[in-house]
N, CA, C and O atoms as CSV, one atom per row, in Angstrom:
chain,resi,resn,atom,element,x,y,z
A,1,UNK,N,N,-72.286,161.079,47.345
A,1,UNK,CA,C,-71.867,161.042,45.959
A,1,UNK,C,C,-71.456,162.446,45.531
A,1,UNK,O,O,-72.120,163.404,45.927
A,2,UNK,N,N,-70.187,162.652,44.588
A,2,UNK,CA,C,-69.631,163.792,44.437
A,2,UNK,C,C,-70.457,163.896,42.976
A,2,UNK,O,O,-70.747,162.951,42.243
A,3,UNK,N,N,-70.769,165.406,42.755
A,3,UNK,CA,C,-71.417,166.224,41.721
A,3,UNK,C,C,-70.400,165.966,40.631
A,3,UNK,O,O,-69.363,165.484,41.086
A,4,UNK,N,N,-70.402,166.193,39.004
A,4,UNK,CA,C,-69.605,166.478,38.204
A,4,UNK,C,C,-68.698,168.042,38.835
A,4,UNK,O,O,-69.118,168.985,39.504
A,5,UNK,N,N,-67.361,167.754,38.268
A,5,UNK,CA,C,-66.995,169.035,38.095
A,5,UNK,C,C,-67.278,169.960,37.295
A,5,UNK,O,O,-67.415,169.723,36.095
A,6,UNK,N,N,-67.404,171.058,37.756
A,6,UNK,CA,C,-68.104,172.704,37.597
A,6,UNK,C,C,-66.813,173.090,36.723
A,6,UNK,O,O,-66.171,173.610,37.636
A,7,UNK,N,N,-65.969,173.205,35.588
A,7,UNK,CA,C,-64.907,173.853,35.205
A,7,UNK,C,C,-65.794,175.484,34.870
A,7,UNK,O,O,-67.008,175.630,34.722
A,8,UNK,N,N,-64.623,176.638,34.821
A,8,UNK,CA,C,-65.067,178.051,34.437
A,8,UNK,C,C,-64.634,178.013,33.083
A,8,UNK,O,O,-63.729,177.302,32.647
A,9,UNK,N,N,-65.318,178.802,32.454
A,9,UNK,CA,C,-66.132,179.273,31.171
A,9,UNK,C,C,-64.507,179.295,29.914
A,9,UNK,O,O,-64.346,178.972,28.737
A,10,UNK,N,N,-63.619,179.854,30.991
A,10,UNK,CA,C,-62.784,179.959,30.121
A,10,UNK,C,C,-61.337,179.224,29.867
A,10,UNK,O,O,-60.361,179.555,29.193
A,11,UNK,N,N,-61.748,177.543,31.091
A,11,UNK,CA,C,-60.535,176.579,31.064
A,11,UNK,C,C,-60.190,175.778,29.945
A,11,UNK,O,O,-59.158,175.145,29.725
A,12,UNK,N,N,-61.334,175.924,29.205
A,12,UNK,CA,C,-60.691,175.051,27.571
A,12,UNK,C,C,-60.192,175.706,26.652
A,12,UNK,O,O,-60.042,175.059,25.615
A,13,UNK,N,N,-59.756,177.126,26.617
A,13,UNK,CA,C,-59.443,178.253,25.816
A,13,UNK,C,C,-57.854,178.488,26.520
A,13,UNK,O,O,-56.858,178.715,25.834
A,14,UNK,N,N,-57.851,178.375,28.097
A,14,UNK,CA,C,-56.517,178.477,28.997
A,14,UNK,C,C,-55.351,177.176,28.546
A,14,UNK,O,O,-54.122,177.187,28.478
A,15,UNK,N,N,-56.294,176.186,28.308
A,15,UNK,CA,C,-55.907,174.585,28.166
A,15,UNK,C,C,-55.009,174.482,26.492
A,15,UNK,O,O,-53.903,174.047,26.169
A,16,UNK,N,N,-56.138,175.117,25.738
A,16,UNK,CA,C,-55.884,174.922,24.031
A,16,UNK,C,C,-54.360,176.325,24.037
A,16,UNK,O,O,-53.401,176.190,23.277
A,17,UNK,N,N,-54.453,177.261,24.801
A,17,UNK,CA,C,-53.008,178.024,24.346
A,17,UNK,C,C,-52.009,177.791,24.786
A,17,UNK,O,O,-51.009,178.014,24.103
A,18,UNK,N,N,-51.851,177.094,26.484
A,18,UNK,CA,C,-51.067,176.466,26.679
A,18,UNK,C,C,-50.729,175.123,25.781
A,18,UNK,O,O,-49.649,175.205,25.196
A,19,UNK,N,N,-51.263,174.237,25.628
A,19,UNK,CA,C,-50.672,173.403,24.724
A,19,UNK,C,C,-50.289,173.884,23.186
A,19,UNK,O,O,-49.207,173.532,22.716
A,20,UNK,N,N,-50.687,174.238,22.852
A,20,UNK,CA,C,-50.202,175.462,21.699
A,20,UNK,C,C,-48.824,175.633,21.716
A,20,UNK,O,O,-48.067,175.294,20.806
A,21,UNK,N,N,-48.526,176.134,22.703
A,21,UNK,CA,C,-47.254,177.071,23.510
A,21,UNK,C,C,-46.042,176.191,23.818
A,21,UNK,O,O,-44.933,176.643,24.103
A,22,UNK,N,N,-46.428,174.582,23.714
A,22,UNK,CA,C,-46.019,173.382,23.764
A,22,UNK,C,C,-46.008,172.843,25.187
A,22,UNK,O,O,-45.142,172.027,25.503
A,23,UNK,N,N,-47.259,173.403,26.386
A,23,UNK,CA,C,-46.814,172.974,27.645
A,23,UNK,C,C,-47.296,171.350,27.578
A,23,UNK,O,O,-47.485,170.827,26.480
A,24,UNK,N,N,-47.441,170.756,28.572
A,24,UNK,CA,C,-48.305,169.426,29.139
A,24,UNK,C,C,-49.371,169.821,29.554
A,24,UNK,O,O,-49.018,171.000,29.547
A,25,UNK,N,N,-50.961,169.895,30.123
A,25,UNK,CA,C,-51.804,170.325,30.764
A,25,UNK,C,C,-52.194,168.796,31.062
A,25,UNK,O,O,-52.132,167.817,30.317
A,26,UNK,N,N,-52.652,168.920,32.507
A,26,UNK,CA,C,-53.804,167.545,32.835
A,26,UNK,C,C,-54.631,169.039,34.123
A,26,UNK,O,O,-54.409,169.983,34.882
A,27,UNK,N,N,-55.805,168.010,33.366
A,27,UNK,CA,C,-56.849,169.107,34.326
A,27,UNK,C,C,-57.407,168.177,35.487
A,27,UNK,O,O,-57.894,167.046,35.488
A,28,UNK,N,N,-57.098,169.256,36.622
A,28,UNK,CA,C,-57.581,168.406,37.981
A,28,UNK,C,C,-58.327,168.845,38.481
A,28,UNK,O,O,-58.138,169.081,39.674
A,29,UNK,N,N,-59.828,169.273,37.755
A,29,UNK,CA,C,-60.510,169.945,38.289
A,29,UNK,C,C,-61.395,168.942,38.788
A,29,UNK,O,O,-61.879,169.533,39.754
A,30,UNK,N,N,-61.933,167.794,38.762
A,30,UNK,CA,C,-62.501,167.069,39.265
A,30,UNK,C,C,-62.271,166.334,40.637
A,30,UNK,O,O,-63.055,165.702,41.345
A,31,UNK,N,N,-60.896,166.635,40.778
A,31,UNK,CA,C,-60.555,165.733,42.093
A,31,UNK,C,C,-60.922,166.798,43.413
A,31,UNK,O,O,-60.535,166.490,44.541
A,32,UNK,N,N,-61.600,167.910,43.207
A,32,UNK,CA,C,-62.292,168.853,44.434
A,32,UNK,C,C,-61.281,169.084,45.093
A,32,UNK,O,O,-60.070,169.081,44.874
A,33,UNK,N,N,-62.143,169.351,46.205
A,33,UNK,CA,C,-61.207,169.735,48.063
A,33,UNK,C,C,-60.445,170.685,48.111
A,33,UNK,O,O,-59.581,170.791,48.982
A,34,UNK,N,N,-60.689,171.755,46.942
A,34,UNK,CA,C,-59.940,173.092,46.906
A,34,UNK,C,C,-58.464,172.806,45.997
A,34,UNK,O,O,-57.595,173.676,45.958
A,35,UNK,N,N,-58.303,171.445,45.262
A,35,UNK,CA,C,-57.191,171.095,44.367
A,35,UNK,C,C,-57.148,172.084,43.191
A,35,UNK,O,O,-58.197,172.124,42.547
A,36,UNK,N,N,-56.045,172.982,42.728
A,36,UNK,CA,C,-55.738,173.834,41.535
A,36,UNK,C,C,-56.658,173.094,40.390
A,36,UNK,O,O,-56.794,171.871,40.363
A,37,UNK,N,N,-57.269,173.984,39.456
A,37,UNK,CA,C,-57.495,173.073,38.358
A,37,UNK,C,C,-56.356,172.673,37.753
A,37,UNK,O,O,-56.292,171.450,37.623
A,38,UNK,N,N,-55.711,173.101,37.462
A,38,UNK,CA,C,-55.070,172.581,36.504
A,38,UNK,C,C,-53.347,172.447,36.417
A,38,UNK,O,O,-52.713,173.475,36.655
A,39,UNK,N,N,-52.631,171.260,36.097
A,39,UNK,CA,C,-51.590,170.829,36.482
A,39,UNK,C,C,-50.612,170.794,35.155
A,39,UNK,O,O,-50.754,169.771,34.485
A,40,UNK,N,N,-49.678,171.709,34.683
A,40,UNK,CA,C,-48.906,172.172,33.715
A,40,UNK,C,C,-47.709,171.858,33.765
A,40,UNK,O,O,-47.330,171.775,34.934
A,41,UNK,N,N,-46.976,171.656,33.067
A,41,UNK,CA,C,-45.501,171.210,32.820
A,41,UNK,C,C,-44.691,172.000,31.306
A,41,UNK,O,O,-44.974,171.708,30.144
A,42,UNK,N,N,-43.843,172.845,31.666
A,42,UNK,CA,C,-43.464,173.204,30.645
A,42,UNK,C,C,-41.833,173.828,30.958
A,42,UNK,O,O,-41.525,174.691,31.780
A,43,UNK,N,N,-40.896,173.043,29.968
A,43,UNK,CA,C,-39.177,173.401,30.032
A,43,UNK,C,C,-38.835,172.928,31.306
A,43,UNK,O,O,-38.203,173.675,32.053
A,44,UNK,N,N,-39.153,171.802,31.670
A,44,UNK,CA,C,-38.902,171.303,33.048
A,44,UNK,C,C,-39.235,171.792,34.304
A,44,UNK,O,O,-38.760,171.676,35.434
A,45,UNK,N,N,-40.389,172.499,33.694
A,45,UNK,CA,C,-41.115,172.894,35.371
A,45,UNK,C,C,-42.323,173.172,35.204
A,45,UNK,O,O,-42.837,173.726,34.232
A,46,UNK,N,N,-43.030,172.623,36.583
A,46,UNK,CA,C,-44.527,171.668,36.858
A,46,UNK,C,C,-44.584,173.141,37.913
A,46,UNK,O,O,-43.957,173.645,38.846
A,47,UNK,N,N,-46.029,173.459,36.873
A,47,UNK,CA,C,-46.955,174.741,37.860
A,47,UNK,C,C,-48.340,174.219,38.287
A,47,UNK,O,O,-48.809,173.193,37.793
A,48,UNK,N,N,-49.033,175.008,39.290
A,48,UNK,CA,C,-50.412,174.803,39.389
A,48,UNK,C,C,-51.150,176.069,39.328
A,48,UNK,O,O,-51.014,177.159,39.883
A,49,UNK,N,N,-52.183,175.453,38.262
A,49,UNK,CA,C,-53.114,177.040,38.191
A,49,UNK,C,C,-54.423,176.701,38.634
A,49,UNK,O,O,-54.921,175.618,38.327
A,50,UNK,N,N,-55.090,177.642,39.413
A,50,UNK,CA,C,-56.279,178.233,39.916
A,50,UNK,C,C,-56.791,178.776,38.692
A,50,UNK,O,O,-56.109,179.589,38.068
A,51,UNK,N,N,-58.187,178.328,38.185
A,51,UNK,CA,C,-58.826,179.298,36.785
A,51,UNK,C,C,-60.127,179.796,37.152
A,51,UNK,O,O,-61.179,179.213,37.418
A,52,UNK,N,N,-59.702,181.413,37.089
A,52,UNK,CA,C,-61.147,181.973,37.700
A,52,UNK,C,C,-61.512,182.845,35.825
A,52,UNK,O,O,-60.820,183.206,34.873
A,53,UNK,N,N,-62.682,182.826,36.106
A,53,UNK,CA,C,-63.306,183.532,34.291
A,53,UNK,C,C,-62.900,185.278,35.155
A,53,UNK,O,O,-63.390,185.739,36.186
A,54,UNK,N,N,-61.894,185.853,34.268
A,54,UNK,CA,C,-62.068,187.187,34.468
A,54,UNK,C,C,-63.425,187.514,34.019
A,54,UNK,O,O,-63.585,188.598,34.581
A,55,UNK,N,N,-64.295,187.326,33.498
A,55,UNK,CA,C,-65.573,187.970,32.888
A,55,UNK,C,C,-66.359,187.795,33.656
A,55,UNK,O,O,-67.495,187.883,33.189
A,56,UNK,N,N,-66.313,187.596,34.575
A,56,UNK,CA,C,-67.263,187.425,35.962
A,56,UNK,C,C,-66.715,188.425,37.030
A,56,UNK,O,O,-65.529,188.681,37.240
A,57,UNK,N,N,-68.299,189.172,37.951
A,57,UNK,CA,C,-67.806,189.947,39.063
A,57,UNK,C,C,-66.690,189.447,39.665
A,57,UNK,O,O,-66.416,188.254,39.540
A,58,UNK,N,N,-66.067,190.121,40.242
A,58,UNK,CA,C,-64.889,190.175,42.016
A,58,UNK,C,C,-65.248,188.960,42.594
A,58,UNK,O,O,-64.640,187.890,42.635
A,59,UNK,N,N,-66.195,189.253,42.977
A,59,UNK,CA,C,-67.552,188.431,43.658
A,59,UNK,C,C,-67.263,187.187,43.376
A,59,UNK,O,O,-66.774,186.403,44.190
A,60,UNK,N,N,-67.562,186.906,42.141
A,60,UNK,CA,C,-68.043,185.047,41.536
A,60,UNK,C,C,-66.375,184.911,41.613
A,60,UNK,O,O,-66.098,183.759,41.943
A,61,UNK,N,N,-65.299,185.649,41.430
A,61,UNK,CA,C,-63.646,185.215,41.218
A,61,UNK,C,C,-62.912,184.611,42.312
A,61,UNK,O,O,-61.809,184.064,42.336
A,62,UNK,N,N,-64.068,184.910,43.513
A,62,UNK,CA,C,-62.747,184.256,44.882
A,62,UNK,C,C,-62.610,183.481,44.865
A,62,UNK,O,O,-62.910,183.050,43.751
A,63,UNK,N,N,-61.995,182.194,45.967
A,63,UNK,CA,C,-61.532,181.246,45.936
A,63,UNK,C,C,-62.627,180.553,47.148
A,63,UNK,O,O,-63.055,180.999,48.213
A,64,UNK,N,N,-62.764,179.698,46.667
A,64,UNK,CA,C,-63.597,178.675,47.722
A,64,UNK,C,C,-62.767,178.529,49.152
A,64,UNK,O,O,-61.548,178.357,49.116
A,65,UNK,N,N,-63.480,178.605,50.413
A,65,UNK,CA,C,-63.095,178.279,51.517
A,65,UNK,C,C,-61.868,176.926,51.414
A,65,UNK,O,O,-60.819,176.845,52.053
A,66,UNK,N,N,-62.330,176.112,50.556
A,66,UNK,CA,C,-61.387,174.987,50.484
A,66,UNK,C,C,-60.612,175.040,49.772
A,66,UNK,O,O,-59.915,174.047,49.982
A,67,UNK,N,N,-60.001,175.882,48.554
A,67,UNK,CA,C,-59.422,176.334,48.067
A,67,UNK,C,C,-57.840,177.158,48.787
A,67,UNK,O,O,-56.633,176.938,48.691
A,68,UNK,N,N,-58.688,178.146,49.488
A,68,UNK,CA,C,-57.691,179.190,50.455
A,68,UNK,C,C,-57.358,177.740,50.982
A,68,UNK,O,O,-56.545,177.185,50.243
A,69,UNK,N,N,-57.687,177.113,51.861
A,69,UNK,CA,C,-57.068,176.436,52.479
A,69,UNK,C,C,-55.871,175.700,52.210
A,69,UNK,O,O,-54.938,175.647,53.011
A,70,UNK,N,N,-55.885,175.018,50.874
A,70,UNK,CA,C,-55.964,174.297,50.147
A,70,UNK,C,C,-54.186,175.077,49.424
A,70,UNK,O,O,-53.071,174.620,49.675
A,71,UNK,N,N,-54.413,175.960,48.784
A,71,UNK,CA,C,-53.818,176.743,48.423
A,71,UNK,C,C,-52.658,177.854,49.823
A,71,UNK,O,O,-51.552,178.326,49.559
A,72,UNK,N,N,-53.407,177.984,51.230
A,72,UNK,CA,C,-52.470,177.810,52.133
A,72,UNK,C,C,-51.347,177.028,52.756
A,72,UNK,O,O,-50.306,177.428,53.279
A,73,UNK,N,N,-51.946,175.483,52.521
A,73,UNK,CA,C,-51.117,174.407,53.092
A,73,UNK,C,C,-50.282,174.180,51.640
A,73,UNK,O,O,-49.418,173.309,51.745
A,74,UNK,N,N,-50.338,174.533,50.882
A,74,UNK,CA,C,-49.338,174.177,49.731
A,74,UNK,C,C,-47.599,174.600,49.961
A,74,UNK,O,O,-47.296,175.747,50.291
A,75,UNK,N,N,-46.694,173.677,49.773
A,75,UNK,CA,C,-45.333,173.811,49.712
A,75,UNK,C,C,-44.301,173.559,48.372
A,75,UNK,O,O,-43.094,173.779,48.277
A,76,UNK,N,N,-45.183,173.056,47.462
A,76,UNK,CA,C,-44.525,172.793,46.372
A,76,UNK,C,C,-44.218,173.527,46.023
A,76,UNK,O,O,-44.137,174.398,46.889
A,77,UNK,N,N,-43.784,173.981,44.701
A,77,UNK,CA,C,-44.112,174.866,43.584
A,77,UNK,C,C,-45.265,176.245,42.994
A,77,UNK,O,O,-46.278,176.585,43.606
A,78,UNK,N,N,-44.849,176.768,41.881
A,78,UNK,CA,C,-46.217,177.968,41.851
A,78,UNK,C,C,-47.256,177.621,41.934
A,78,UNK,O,O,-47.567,176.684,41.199
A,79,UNK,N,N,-47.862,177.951,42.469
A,79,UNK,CA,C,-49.560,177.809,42.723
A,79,UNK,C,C,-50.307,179.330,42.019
A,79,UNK,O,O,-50.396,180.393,42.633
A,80,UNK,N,N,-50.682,179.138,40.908
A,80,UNK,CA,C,-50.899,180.581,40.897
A,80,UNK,C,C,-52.638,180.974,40.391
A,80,UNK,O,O,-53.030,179.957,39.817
A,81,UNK,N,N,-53.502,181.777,40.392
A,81,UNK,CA,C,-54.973,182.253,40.228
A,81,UNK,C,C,-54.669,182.696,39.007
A,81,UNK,O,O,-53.939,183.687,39.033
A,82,UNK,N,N,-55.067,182.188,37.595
A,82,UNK,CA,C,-55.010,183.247,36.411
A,82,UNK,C,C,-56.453,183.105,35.790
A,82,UNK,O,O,-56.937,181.977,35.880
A,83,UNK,N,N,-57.277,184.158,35.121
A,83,UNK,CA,C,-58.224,184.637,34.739
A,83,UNK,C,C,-58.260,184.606,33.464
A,83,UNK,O,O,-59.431,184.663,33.087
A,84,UNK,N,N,-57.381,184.531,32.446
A,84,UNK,CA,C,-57.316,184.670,30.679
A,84,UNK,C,C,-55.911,183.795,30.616
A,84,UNK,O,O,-54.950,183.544,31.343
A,85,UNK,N,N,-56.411,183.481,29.249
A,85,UNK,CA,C,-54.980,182.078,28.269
A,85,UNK,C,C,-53.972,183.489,28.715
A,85,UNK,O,O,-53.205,183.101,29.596
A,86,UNK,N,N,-53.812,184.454,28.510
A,86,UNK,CA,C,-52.594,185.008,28.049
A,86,UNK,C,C,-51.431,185.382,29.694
A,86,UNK,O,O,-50.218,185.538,29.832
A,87,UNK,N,N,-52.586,185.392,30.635
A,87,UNK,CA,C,-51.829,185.165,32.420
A,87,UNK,C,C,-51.392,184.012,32.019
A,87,UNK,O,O,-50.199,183.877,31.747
A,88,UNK,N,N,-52.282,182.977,31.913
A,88,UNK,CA,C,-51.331,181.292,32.448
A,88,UNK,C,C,-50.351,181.064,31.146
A,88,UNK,O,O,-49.764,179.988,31.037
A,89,UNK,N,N,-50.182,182.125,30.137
A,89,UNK,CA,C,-48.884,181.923,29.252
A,89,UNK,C,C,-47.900,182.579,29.872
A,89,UNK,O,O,-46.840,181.976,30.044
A,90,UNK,N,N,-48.017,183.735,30.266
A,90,UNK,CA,C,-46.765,184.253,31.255
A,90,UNK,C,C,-46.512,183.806,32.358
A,90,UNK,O,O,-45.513,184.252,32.923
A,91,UNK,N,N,-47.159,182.994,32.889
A,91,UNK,CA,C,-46.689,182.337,34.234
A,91,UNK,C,C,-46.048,181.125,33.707
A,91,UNK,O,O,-45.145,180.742,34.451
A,92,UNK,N,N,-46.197,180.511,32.824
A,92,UNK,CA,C,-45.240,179.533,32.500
A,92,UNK,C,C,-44.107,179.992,31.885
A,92,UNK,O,O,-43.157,179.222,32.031
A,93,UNK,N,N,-43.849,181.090,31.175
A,93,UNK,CA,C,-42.906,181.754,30.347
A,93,UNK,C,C,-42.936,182.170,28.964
A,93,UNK,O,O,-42.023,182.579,28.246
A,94,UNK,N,N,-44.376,181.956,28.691
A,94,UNK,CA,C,-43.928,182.007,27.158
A,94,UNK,C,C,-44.964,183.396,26.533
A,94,UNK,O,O,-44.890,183.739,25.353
């Protein structure tokens, strides 16, 4: 049996400025196995973000073994690690 998902401290604050900003957000942080949290759409283009709490050591910020992986085998589109609302606003553009 799979645990609830663990979201970081600061994905409902990343979530509320992107939609703000007018993107789409669906959060995929529950579906595990090293999957991006979170799945964005904005001006006709679909990103994936990794959400680590900058307010946490180096340390607590890496990426899970399944993650790297995860984030290796990827071919789509951006895949990108952002830490604060105001990274995952410039990675979408706004």
């Amino acid at each position: 049996m799979r645990r609830s998902a663990k979201i970081d401290a600061n994905q409902t604050e990343i979530v509320q400025a992107l939609r703000k900003a007018g993107a789409t957000v669906q959060s995929l942080a529950a579906t595990g196995c090293g999957v991006p949290d979170l799945l964005v759409g904005r001006n006709g283009q679909t990103f994936l973000l990794e959400v680590k709490d900058g307010n946490k050591p180096l340390s607590a910020r890496k990426l899970t073994p399944d993650q790297v992986e995860w984030h290796a085998d990827w071919k789509g589109g951006p895949l990108v690690v952002v830490e604060s609302a105001e990274q995952a606003l410039s990675v979408v553009g706004c």
